[in-house]
PASEBA-1860 file (N, C-alpha, C; in nm, 3 decimals):
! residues 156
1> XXXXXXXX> 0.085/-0.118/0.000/0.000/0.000/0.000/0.089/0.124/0.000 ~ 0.063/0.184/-0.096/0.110/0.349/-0.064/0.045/0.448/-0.020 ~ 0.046/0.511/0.117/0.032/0.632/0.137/0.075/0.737/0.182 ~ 0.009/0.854/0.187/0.137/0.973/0.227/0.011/1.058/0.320 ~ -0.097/0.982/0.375/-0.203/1.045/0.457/-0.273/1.153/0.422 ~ -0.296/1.180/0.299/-0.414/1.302/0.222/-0.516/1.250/0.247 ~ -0.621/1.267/0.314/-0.764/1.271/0.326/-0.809/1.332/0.177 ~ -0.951/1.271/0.151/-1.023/1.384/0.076/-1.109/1.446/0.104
9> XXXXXXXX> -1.231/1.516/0.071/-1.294/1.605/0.142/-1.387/1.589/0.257 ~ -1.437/1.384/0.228/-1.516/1.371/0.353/-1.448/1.303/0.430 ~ -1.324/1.331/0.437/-1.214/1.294/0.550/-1.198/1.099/0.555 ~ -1.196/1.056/0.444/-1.146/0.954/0.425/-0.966/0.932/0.354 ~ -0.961/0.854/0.415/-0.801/0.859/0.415/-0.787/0.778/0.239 ~ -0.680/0.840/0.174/-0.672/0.761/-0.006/-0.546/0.749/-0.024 ~ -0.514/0.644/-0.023/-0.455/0.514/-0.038/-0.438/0.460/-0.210 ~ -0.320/0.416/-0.233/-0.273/0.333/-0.354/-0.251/0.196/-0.329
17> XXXXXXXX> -0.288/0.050/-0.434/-0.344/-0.048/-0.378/-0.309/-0.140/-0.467 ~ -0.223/-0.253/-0.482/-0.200/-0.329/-0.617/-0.335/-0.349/-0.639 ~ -0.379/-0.386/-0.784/-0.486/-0.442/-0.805/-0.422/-0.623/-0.791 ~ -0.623/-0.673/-0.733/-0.530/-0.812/-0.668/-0.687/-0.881/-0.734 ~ -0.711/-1.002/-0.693/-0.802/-1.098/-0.672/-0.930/-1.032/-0.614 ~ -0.925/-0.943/-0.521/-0.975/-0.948/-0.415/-1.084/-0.764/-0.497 ~ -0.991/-0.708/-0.560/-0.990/-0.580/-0.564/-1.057/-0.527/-0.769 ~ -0.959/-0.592/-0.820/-0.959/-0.601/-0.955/-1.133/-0.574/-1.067
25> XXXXXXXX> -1.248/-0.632/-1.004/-1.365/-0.574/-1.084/-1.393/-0.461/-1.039 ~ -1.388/-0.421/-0.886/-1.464/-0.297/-0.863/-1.358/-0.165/-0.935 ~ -1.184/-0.208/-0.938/-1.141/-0.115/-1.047/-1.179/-0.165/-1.173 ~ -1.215/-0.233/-1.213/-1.267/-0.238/-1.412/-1.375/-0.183/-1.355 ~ -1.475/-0.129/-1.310/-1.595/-0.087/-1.362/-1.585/0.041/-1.266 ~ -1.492/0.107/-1.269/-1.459/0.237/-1.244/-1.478/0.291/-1.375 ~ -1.577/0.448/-1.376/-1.623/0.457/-1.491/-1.603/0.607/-1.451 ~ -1.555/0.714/-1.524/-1.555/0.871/-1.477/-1.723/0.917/-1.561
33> XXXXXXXX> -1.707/1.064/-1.537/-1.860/1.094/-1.625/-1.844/1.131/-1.744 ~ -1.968/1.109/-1.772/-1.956/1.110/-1.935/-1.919/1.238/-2.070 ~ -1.913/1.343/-2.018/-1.819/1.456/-2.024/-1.679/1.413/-2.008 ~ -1.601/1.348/-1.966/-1.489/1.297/-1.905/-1.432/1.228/-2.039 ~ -1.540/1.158/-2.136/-1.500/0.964/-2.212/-1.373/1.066/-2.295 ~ -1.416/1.177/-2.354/-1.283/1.222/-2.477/-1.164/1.234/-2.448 ~ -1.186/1.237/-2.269/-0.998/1.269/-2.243/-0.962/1.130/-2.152 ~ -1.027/1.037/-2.137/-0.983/0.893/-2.078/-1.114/0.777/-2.074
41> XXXXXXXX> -1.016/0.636/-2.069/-1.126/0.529/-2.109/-1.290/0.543/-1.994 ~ -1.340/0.499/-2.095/-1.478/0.469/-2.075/-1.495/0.396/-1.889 ~ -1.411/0.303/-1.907/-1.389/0.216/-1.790/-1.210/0.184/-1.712 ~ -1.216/0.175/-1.611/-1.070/0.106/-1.571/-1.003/0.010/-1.654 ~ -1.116/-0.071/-1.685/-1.127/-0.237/-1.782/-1.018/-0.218/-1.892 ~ -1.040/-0.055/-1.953/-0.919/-0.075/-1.992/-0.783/-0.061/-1.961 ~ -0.798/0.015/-1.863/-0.627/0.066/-1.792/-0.578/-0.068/-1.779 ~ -0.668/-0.142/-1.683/-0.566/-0.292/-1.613/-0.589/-0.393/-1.744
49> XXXXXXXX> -0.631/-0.352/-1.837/-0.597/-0.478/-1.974/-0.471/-0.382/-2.007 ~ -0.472/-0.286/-2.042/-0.279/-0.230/-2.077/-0.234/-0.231/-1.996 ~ -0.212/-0.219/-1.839/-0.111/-0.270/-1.776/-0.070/-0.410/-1.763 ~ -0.155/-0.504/-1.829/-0.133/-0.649/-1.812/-0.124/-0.709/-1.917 ~ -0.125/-0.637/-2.070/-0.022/-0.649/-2.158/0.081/-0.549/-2.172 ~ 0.145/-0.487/-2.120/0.255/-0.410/-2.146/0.372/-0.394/-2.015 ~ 0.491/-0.397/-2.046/0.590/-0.407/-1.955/0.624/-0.285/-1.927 ~ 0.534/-0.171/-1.895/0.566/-0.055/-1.883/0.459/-0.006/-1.802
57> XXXXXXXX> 0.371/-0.040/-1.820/0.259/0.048/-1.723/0.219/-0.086/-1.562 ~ 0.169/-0.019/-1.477/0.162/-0.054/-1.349/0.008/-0.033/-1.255 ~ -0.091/-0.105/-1.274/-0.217/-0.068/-1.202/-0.214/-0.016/-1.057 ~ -0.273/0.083/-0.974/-0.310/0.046/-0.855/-0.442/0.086/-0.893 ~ -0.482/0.063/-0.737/-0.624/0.094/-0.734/-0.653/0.216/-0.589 ~ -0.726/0.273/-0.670/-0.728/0.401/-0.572/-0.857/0.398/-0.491 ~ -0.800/0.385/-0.320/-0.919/0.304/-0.252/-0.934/0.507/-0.155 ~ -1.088/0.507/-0.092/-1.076/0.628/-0.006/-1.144/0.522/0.098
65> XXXXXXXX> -1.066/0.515/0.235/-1.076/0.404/0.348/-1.076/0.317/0.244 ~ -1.181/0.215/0.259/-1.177/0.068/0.253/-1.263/0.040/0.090 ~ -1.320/0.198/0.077/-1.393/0.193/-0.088/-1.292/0.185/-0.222 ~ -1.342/0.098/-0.290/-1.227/0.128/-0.443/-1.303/0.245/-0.505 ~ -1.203/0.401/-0.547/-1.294/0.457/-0.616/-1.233/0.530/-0.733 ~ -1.102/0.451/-0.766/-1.019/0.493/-0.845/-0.962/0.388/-0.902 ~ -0.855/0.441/-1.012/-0.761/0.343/-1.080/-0.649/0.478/-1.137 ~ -0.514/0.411/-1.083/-0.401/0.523/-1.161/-0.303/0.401/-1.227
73> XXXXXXXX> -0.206/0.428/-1.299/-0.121/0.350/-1.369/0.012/0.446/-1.354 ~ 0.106/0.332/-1.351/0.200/0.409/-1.299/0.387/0.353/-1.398 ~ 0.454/0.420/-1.474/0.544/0.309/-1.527/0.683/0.433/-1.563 ~ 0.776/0.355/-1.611/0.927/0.445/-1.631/0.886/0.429/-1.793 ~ 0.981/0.510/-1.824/1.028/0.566/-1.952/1.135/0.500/-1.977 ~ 1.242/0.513/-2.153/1.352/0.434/-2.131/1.485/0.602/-2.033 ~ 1.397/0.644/-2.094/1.498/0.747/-2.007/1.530/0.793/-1.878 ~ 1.413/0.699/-1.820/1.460/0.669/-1.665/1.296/0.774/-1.576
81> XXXXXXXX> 1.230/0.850/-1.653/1.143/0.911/-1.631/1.030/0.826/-1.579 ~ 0.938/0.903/-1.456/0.841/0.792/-1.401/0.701/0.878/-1.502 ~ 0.591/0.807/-1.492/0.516/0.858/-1.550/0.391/0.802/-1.444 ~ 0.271/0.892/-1.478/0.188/0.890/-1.388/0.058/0.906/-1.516 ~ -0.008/0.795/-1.545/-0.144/0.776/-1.625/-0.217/0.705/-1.581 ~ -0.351/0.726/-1.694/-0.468/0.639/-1.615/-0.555/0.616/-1.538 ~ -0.530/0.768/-1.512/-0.587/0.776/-1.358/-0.762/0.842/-1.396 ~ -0.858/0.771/-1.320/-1.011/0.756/-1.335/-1.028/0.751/-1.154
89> XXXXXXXX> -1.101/0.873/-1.174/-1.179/0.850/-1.038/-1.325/0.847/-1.090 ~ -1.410/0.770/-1.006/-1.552/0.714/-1.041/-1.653/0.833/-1.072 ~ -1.719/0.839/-1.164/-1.827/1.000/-1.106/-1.898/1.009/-1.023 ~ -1.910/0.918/-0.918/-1.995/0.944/-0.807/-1.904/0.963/-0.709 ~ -1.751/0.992/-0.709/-1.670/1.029/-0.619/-1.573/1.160/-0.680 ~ -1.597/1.205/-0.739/-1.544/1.314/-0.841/-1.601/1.468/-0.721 ~ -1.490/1.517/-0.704/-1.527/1.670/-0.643/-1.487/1.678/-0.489 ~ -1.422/1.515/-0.504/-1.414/1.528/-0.348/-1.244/1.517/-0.289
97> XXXXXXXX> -1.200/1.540/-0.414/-1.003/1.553/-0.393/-0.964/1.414/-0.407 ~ -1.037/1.337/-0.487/-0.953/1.235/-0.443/-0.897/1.201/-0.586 ~ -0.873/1.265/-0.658/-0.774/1.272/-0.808/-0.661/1.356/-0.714 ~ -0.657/1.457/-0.642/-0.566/1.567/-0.633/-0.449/1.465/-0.508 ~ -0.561/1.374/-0.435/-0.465/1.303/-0.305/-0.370/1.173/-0.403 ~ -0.442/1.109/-0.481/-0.368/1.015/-0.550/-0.269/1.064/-0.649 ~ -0.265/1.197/-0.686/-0.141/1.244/-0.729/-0.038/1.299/-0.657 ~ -0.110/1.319/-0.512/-0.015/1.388/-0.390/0.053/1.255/-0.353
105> XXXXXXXX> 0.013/1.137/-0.373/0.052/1.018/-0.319/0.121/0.993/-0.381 ~ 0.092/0.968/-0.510/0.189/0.893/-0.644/0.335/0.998/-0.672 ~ 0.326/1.094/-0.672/0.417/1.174/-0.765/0.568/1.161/-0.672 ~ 0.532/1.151/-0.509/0.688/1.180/-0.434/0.695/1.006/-0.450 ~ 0.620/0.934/-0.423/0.648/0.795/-0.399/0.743/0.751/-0.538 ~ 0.706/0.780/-0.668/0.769/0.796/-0.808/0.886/0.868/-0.834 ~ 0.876/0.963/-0.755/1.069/1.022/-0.745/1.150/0.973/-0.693 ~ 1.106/0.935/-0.565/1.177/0.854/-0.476/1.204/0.686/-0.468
113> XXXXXXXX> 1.184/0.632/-0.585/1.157/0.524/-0.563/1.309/0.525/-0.668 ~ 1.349/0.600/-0.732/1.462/0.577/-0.873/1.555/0.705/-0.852 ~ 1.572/0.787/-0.718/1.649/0.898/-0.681/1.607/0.998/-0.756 ~ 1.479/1.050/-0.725/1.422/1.135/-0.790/1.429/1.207/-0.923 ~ 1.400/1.138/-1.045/1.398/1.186/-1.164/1.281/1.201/-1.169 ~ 1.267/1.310/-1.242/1.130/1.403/-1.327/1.016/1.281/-1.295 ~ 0.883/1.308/-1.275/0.780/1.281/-1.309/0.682/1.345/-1.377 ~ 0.640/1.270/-1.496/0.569/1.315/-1.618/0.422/1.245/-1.609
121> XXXXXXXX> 0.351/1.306/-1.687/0.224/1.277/-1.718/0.147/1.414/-1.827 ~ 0.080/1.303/-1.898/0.008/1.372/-1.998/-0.151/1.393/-2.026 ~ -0.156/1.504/-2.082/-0.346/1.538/-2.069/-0.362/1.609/-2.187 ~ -0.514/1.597/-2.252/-0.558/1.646/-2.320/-0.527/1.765/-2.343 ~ -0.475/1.915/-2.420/-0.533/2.032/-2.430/-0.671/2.075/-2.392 ~ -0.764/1.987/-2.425/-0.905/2.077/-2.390/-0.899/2.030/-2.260 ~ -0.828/1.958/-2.186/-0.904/1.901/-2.077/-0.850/1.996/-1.969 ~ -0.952/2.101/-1.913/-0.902/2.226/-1.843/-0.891/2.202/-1.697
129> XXXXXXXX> -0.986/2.149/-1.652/-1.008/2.091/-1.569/-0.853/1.976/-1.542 ~ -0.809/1.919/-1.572/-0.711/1.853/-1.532/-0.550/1.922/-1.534 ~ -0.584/2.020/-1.625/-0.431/2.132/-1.616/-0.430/2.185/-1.535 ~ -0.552/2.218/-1.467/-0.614/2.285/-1.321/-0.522/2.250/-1.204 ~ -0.562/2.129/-1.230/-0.485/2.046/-1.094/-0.333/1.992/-1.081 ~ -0.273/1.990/-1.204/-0.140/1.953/-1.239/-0.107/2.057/-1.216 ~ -0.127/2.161/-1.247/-0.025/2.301/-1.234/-0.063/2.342/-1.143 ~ -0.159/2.288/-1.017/-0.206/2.339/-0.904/-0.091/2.262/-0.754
137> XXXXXXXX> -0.054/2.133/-0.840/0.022/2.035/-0.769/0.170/2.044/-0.821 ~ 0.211/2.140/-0.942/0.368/2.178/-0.929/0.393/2.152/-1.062 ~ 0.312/2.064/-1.133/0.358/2.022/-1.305/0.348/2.104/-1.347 ~ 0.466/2.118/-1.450/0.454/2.271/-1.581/0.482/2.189/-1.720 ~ 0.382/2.237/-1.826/0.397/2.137/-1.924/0.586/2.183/-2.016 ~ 0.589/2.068/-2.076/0.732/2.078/-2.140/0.709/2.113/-2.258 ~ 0.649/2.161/-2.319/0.599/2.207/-2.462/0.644/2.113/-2.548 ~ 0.643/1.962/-2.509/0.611/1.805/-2.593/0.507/1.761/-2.645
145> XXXXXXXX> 0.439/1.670/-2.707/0.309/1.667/-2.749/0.328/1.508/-2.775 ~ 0.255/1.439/-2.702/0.260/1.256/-2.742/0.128/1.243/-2.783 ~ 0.099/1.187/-2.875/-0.087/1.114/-2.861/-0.141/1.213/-2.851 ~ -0.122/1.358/-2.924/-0.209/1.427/-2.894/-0.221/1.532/-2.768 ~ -0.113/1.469/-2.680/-0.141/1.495/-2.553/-0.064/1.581/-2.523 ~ -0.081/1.697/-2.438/0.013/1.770/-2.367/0.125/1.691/-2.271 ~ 0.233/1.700/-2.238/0.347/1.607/-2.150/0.340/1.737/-2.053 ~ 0.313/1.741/-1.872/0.379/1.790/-1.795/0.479/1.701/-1.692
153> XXXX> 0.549/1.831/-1.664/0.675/1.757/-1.558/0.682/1.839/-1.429 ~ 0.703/1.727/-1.285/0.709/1.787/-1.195/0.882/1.772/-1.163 ~ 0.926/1.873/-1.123/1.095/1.831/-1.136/1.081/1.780/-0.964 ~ 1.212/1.737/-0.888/1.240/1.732/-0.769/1.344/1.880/-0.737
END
């Protein structure tokens, strides 16, 4: 389990979580709202099918206490860079910080785990709402463009 003790707004503690046996459907049917589908999958279902074909990406599951109400993915670059995708919080838990705690969680645990190199992650241009919170939490984009996507970086 990873945590770094961020509560979200109704003071439940959020937590990072391998996906296991135990855990694994209630993240596939993590679903954000439907305003949300253009800038990430429909469902988790797909995050943990690409992390479980690809040797690069990494599921957890983003629990607030003992509820699953998330999914982030987590993997290196060849350049040694951590990256932080994937990440779906449910729409019936949306508004309550718990995207902003699982990036407060993920991003030092990801520096520190490889002597702190850059952590990256990428987002839509239109998606305003999520530049919101990256550049609210220290990411400044690198004026890169993957998939479309804007690349920001939080340095150490």
């Amino acid at each position: 389990m990873i945590s770094a003790g961020y509560l979200d707004r109704r003071g439940r503690r959020v937590t990072l979580r391998p996906v296991d046996d135990d855990n694994w459907r209630a993240v596939a049917d993590v679903a954000p709202r439907d305003d949300q589908r253009r800038f990430v999958a429909a469902l988790g279902a797909r995050y943990l099918l690409l992390s479980t074909r690809s040797e690069v990406w990494n599921s957890l599951a983003v629990y607030a206490d003992e509820t699953v109400v998330g999914h982030v993915m987590w993997g290196v670059d060849d350049d040694g860079s951590h990256w932080i995708g994937g990440m779906l919080v449910d729409a019936a838990e949306q508004g309550q910080g718990v995207g902003r705690a699982t990036v407060q969680t993920l991003a030092p645990w990801l520096a520190a785990k490889a002597g702190n190199p850059p952590v990256r992650l990428s987002y839509h241009p239109d998606n305003t709402q999520a530049a919101a919170l990256y550049e609210s939490l220290g990411f400044h984009p690198t004026g890169a463009i993957d998939d479309e996507e804007l690349i920001a970086e939080l340095t150490p």
